[in-house]
C-alpha positions in Angstrom: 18.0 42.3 -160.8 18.6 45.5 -163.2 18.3 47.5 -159.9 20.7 45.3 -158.1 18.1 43.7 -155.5 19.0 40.5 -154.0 18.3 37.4 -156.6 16.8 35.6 -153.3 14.6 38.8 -153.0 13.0 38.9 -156.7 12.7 35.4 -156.9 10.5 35.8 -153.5 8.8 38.5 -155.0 8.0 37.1 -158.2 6.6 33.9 -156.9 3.8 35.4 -154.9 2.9 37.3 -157.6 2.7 34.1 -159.6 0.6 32.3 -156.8 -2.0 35.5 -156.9 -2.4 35.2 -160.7 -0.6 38.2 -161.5 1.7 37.0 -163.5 0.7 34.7 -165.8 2.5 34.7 -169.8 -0.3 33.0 -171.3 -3.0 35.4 -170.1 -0.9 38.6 -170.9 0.0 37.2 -174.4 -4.0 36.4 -175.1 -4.9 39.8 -173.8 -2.2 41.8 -176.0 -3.0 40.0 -178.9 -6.8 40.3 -178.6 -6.1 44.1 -178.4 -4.2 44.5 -181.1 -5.4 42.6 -183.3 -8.1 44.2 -183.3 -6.4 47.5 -184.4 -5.3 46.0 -187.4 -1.3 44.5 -186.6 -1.1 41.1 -188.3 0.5 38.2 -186.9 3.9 38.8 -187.6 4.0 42.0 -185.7 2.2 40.4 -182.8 4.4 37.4 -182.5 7.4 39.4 -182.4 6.1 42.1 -180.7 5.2 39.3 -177.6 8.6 37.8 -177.8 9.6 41.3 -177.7 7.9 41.2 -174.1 10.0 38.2 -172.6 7.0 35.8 -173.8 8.2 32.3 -175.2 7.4 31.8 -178.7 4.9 28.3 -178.6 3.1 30.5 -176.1 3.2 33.9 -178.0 1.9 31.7 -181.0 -0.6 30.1 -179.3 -1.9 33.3 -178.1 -2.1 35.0 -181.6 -4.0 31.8 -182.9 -6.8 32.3 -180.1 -6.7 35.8 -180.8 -7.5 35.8 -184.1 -10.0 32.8 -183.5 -12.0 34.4 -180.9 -11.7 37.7 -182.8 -13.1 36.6 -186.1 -10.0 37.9 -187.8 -8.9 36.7 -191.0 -5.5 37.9 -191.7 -5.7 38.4 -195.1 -8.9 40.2 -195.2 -7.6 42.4 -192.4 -4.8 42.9 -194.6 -7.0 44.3 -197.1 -8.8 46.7 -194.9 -5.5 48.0 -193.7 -3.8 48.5 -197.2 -6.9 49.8 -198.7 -6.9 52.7 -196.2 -3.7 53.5 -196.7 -3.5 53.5 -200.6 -6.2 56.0 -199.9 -3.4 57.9 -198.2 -1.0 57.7 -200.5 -2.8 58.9 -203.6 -1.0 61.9 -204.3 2.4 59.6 -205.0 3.9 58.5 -208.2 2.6 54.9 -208.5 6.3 53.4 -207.3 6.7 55.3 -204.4 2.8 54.4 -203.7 3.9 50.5 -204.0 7.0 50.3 -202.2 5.3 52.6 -199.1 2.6 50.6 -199.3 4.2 47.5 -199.4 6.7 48.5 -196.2 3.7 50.1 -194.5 2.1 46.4 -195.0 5.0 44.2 -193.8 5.6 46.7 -190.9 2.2 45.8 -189.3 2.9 42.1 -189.6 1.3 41.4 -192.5 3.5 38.4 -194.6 3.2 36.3 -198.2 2.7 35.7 -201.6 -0.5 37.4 -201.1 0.7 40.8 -200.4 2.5 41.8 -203.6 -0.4 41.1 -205.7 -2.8 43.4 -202.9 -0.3 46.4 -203.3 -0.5 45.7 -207.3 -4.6 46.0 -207.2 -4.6 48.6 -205.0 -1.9 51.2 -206.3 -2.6 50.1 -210.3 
């Protein structure tokens, strides 16, 4: 449509991909979760990051559930892992700048809630 085809032309086109399976929300969101997930984004980042992609948001949500559940991800521990690594990183930084990186860095990769202020707190002192 971008590229000024024929609507009648991309809706043709877009239907027989459908009807061979290639296109197909639900499986793409699942897929793009798994993956990512699995590289530490949290949740947040994911669900937006599908929307992001044209994918509606029960289905993007659904997807990031399943992820997680079939990845043996708990948020909140992955959260740890993530922050923990970088507090490494930031060491060499004032104990400020260390929290409010940290804390960005955190909410950045999708990681949300009361639980997060009190992880930078432990982990930059």
């Amino acid at each position: 449509m971008k590229k000024q085809h024929p609507p009648a032309a991309v809706e043709a086109a877009l239907e027989r991909l459908a009807l061979r399976g290639l296109l197909d929300d639900r499986r793409f969101a699942e897929q793009y979760a798994a993956l990512r997930a699995t590289r530490g984004k949290g949740p947040v980042r994911l669900l937006r990051d599908l929307q992001a992609q044209g994918v509606e948001r029960r289905t993007a949500e659904r997807a990031v559930r399943r992820a997680l559940e079939e990845e043996g991800i708990d948020p909140g521990l992955e959260a740890r892992a993530v922050a923990a690594k970088r507090a490494r990183q930031l060491a060499g930084l004032p104990a400020p700048v260390r929290k409010r990186r940290l804390l960005a860095f955190l909410m950045r990769r999708g990681y949300t809630g009361p639980q997060l202020k009190p992880l930078v707190e432990e982990l930059c002192g």
